[in-house]
C-alpha positions as CSV (number, residue, x, y, z in Angstrom):
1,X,-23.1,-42.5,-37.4
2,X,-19.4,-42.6,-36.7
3,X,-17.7,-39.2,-35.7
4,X,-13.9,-38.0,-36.1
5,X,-14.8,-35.7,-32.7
6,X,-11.2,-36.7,-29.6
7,X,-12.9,-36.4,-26.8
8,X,-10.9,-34.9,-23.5
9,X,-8.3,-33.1,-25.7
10,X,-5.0,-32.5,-23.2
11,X,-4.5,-28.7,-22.2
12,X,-1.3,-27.3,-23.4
13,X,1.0,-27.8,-20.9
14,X,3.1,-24.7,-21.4
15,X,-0.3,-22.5,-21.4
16,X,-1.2,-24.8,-17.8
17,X,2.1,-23.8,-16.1
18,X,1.9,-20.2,-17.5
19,X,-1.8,-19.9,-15.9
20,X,-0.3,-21.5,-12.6
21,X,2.5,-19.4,-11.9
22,X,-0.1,-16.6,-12.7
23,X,-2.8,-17.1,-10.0
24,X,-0.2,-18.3,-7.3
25,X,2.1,-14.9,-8.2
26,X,-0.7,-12.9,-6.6
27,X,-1.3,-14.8,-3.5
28,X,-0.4,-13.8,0.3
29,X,3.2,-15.1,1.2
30,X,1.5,-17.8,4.1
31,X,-0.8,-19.5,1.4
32,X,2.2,-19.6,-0.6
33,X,4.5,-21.2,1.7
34,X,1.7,-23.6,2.5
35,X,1.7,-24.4,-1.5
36,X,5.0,-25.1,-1.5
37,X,4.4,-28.3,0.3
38,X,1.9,-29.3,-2.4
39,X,4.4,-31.1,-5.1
40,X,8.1,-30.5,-6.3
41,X,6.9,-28.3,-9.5
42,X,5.4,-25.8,-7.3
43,X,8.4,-25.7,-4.7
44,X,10.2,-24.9,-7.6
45,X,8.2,-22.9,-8.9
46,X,7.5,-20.9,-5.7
47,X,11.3,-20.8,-5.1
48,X,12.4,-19.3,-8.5
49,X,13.7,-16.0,-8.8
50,X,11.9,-15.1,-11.6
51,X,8.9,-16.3,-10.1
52,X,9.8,-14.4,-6.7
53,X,10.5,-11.2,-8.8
54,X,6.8,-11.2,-10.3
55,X,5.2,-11.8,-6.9
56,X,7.0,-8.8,-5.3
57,X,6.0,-6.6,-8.4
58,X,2.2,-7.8,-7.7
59,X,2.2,-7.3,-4.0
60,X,4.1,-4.3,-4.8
61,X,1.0,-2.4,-6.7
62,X,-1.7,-4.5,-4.1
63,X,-2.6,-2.7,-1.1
64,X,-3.4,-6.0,0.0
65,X,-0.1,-7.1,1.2
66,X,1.1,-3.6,2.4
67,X,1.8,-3.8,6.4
68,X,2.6,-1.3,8.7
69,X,5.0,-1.9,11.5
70,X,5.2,0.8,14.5
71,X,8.2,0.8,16.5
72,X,9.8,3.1,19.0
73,X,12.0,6.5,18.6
74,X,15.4,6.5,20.0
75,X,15.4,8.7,22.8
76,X,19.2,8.9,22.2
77,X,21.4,7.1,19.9
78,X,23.6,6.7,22.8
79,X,22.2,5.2,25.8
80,X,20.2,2.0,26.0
81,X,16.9,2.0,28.2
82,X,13.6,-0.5,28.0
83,X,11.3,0.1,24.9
84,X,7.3,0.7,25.6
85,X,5.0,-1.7,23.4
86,X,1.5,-2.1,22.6
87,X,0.9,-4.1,25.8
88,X,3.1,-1.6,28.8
89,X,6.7,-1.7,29.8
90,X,9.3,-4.3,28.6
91,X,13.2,-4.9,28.1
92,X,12.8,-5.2,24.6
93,X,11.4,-3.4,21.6
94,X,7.4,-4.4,20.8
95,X,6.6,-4.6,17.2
96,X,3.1,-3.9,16.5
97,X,1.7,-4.7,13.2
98,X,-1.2,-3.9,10.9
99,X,-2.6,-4.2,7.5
100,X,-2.6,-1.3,5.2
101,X,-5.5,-2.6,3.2
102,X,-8.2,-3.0,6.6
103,X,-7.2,0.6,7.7
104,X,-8.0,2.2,4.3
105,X,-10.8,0.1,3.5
106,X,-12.2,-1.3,6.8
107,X,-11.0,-0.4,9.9
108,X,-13.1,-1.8,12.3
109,X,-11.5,-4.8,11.2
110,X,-8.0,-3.7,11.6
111,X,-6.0,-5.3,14.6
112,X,-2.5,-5.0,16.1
113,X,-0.1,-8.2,16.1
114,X,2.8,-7.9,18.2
115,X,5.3,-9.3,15.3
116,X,8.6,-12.0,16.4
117,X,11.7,-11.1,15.3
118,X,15.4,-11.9,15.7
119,X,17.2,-10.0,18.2
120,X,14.4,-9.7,20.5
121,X,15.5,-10.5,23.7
122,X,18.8,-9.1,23.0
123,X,19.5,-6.7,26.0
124,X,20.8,-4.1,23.8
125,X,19.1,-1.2,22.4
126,X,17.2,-2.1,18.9
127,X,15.1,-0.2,16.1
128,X,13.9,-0.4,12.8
129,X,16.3,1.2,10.1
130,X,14.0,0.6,7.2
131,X,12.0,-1.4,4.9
132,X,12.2,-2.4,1.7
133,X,10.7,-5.0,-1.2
134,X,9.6,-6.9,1.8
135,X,12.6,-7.0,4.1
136,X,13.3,-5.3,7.5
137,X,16.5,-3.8,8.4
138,X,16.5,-4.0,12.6
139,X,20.1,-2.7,14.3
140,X,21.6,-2.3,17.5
141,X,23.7,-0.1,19.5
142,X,26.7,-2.4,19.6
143,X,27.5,-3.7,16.3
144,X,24.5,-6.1,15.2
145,X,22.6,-5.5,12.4
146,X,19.9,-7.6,10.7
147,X,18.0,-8.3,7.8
148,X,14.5,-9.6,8.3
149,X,11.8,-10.8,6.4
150,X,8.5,-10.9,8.5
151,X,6.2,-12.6,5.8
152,X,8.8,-15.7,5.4
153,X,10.1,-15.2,8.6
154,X,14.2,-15.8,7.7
155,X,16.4,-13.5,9.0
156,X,20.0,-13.2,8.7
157,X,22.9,-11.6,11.0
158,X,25.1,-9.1,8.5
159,X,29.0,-9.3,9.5
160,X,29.6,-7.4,12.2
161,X,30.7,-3.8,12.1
162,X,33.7,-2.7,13.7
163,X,32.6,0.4,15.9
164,X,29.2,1.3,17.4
165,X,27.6,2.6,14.6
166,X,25.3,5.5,15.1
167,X,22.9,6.2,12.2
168,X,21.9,3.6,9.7
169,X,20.5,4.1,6.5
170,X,18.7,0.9,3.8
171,X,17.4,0.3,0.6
172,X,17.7,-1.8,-2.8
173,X,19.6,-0.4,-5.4
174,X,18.1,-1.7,-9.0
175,X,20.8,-0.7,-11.1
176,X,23.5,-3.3,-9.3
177,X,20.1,-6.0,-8.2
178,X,21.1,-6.0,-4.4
179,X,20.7,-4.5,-0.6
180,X,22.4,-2.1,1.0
181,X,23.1,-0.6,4.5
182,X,24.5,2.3,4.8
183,X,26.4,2.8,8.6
184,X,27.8,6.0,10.4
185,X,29.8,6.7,12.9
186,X,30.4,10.0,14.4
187,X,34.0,11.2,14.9
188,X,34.2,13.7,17.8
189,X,35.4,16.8,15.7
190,X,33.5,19.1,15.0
191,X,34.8,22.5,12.4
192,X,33.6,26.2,13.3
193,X,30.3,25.7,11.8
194,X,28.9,22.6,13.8
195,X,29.8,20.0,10.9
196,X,29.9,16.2,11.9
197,X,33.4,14.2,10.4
198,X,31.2,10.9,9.4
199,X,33.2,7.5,9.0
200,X,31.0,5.5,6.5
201,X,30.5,2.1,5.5
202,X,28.2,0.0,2.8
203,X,27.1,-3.2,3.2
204,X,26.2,-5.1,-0.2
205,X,24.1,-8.1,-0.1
206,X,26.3,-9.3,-3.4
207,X,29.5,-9.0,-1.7
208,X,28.3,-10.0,1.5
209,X,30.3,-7.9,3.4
210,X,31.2,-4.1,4.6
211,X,33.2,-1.7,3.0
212,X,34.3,1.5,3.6
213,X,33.5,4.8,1.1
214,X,34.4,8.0,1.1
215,X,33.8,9.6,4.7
216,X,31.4,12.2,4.9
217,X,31.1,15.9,6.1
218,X,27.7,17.5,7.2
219,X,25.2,18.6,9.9
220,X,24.6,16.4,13.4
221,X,21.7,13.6,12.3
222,X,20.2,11.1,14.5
223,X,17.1,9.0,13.2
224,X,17.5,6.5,10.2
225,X,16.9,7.7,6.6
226,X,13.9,8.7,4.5
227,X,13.9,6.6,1.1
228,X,13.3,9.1,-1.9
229,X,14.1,9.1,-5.4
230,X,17.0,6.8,-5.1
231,X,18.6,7.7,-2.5
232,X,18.4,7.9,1.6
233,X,18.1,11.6,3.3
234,X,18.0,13.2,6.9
235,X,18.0,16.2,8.0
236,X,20.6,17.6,9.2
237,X,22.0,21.5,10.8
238,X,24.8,23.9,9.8
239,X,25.0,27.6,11.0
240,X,21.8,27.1,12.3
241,X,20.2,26.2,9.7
242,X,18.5,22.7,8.8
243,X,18.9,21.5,5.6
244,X,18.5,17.9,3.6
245,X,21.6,15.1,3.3
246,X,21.0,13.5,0.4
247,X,22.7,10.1,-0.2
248,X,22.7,8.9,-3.5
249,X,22.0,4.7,-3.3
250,X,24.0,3.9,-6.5
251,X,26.9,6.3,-6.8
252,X,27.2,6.4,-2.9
253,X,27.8,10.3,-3.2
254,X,26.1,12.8,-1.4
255,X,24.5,16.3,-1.6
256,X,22.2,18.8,-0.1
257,X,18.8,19.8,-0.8
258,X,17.4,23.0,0.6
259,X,13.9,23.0,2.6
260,X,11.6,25.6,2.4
261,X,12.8,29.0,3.0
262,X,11.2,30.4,6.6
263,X,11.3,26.7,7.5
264,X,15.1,26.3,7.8
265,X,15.9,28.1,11.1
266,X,13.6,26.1,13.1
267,X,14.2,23.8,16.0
268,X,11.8,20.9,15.0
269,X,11.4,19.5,11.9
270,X,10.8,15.3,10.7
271,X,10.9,14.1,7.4
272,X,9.3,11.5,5.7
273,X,7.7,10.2,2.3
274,X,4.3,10.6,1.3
275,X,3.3,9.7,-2.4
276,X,6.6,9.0,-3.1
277,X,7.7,12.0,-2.4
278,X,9.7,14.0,0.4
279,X,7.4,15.3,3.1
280,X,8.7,17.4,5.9
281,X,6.5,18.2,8.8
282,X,7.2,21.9,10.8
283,X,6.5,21.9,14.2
284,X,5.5,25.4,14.9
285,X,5.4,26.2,18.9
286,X,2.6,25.0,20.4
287,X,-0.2,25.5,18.0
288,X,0.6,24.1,14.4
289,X,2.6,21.5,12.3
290,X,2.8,22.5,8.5
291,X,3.3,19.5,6.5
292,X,5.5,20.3,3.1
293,X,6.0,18.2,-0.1
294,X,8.9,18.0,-2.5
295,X,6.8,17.7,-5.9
296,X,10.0,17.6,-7.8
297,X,13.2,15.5,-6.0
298,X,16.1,18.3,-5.2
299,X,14.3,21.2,-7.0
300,X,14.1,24.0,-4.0
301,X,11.2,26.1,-6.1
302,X,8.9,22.8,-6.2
303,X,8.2,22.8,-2.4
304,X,4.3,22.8,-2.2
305,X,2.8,23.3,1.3
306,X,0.0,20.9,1.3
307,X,-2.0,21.8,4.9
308,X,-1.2,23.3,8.1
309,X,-2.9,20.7,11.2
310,X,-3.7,22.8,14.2
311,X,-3.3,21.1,17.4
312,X,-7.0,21.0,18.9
313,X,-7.9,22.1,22.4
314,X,-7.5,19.4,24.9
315,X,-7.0,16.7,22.0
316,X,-3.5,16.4,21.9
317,X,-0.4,17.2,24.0
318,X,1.7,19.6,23.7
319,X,4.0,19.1,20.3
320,X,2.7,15.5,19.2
321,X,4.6,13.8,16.7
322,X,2.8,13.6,13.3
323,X,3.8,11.1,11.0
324,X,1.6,10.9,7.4
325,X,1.6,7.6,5.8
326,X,-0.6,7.4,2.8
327,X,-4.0,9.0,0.6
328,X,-7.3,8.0,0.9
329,X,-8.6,8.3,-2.5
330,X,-10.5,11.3,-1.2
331,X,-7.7,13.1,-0.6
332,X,-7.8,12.6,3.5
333,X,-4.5,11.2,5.0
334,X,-3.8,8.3,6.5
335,X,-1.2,9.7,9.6
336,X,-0.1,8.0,12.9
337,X,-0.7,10.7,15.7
338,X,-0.2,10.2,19.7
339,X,-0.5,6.7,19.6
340,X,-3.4,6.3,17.3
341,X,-3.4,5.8,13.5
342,X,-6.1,8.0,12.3
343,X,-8.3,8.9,9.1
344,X,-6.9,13.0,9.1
345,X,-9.2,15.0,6.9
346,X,-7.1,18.2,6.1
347,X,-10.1,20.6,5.1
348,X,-11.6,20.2,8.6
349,X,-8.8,19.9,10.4
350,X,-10.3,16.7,11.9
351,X,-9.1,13.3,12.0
352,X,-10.9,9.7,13.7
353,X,-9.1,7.7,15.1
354,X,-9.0,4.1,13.2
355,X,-6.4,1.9,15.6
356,X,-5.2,2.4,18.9
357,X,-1.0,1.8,19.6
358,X,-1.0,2.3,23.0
359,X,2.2,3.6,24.4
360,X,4.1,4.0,21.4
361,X,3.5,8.3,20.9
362,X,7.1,8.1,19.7
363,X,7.0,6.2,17.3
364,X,8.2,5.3,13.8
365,X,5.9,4.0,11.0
366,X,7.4,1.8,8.2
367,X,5.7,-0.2,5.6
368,X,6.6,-3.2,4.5
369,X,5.1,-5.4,1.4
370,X,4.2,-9.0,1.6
371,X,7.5,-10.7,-0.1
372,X,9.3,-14.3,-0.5
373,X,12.2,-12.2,-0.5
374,X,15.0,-13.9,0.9
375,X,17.6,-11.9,3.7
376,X,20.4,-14.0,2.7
377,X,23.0,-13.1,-0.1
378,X,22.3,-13.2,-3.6
């Protein structure tokens, strides 16, 4: 008997490019830029914005493609000298590498890769300023600066800067959909009450180019900014006491938040972000950090004091610089201490050690997401 049945019916296209775009949005960057080698539609598609967009906000909630990136503390903001790296002395700065996911999830499978990156055997002394959706932002003490995207590998030099620079400052602002670097320089005056006379300048990945904003007034600061909240913050001293520069990313104004109240007068403080928040670690003499969080961005009253980490006997040096990166789910901390990134289990005061950086106890500790993000101008 005869039959009305159409055998093979075609798949709706639109439905077929929809489903496409969806599994290849959540891929690693490196099996994407394989792909785009496949056929022109998924070059393009691979190369759209929009398409670039939802891959970023997928990698963005995916531990997956989170990275850290270790790199060492200028010793003076001044005064070039050799970097230490993962494998002893060099002439330039090492940039060990990690994934996020394996050191939550799996350490023994964690592993350090010494990344490549522009500017490297520049003799000139180099840092990370920051990270964000995916890009670096790496400078030097002359007037270089660089945007770099590790997963793609593109990089781009930003116009040069007209004076040696001394603190940097980077991050995306979503309101005007583009990067920005923020650059000081130090005039020598100083008023009665130890306040620095800043000369600052944006850059704007739109524009492509610096330009100068209102010059700032506040407290001595030296190592790059903290991202929080929408805007970049250091800390900074005036009458001896420390307090937090706020700079805001969109309005490119400035204020100051206050720090904990017996915490202000002391001589050792480094702030950072931990769940999104503003995290400032206390050094306390010899025998004990305690690590504060900001539960509510520029409210004084909502500073919460989460743990106070005592140094342990014959474990650590004197003063060891603690930097806290992330939550297990069981509430342990995820922290780069003396050269190690460990597991740090507050309530015992205990931490294991999860991946050796050898040589780097000064370091800093970025992370970067997987991205297709591109370095050069809009």
């Amino acid at each position: 008997m005869a039959t009305d049945e159409n055998p093979n019916p075609n798949p709706n296209p639109i439905l077929l490019e929809e489903l496409i775009s969806n599994i290849l949005s959540r891929l690693p960057v490196k099996t994407l830029l394989r792909f785009r080698c496949v056929c022109k539609s998924w070059l393009s598609l691979i190369s759209a914005p929009d398409f670039i967009r939802t891959h970023l906000l997928n990698s963005t909630h995916s531990t997956h493609h989170h990275h850290l990136i270790l790199s060492e503390v200028p010793l003076s903001n001044h005064v070039y000298r050799p970097f230490i790296g993962i494998e002893g002395p060099s002439e330039y700065l090492r940039l060990p590498s990690c994934s996020l996911y394996s050191l939550l999830n799996d350490h023994e499978s964690a592993e350090a890769i010494e990344l490549d990156y522009p500017m490297k055997n520049i003799d000139r002394f180099t840092y990370v300023v920051g990270s964000c959706n995916g890009l670096i932002c790496l400078a030097c003490f002359d007037t270089s600066t660089f945007l770099w995207n590790p997963s793609t590998r593109k990089s781009r030099r930003l116009p040069n800067l007209e004076d040696d620079h001394t603190v940097f400052g980077f991050a995306y602002d979503e309101s005007n959909d583009e990067f920005k670097v923020f650059a000081f320089i130090a005039n020598s005056g100083r008023d009665l009450n130890e306040l620095v006379y800043y000369k600052a300048s944006v850059y704007g990945s739109k524009s492509d180019c610096w330009r100068m904003i209102e010059n700032l007034t506040f407290g001595e600061v030296s190592e790059p900014g903290t991202l929080a909240n929408g805007a970049i913050n250091w800390v900074a001293k005036k009458d001896s006491d420390n307090y937090i520069v706020s700079l805001d990313i969109e309005t490119e104004m400035y204020r100051e938040i206050m720090l904990p109240q017996d915490k202000k007068d002391l001589d050792s403080l480094s702030l950072h972000t931990l769940d999104k928040k503003l995290c400032v670690v206390c050094y306390i003499g010899n025998t004990h950090a305690d690590f504060w969080i900001m539960n509510e961005y520029g409210v004084e009253e909502s500073w919460t004091k989460l743990f106070k980490f005592s140094y342990m006997d014959d474990q650590l040096p004197w003063n060891p610089r603690l930097i806290p990166i992330c939550f297990f789910l069981s509430g342990d901390i995820l922290m780069f201490i003396e050269s190690a990134i460990v597991r740090y289990k507050p309530k015992d005061n205990k931490f294991e050690v999860l991946l050796h950086a050898d040589n780097l106890s000064e370091a800093h500790v970025n992370v970067y997401v997987e991205s297709l993000v591109s370095p050069h101008p809009n």
